[in-house]
N, C-alpha and C positions, 0 to 999 in steps of 0.2 A: 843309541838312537836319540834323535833333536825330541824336543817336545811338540813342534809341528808336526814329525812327522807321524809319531806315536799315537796324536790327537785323529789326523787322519787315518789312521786306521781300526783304530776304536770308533770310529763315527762309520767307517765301511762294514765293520762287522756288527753295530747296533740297528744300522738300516737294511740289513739282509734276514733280521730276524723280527716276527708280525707285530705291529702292538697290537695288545690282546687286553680289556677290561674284563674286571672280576666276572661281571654278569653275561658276559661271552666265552669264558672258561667255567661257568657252573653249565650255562645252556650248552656248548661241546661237552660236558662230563655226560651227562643226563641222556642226551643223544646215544651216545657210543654206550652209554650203558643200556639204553634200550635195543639196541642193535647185537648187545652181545659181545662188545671190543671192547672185554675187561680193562687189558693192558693201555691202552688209551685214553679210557676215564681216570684210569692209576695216575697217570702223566699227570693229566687238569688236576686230580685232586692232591697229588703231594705238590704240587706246583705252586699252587694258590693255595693250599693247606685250609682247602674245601672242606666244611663241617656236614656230616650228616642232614640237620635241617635242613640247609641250603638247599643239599639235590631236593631233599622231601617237597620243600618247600616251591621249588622249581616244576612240579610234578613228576619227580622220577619215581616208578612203583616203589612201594614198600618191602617188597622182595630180593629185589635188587640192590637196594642197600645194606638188606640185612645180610645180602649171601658177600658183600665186601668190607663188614664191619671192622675186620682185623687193621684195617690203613686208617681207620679214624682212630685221632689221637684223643 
């Protein structure tokens, strides 16, 4: 495969996927962890490799982080 064409198709598969800043994957973690959708706070936080604080910090109960402590490294 040419290197034009290889460039375009990395540039189609990087524009089908959201840009997402830190501070909008700690606020989705915090959410879904208020809601109850463990597996989907897991995603944000091995993702961005989200610290404890952060959610606290964000105001996500104290509860809720402590019942997911096992995925903070």
């Amino acid at each position: 495969m040419g290197k034009s064409k290889a460039r375009i198709l990395r540039k189609g598969i990087n524009d089908q996927l959201p840009k997402i800043s830190r501070q909008d994957a700690i606020n989705f973690a915090v959410e879904n962890l208020e809601k109850g959708n463990i597996t989907e706070a897991k995603h944000y936080i091995t993702l961005f490799c989200l610290s404890a604080e952060e959610l606290l910090e964000a105001n996500a109960s104290y509860e809720t982080v402590v019942a997911i402590k096992n995925i903070f490294t």
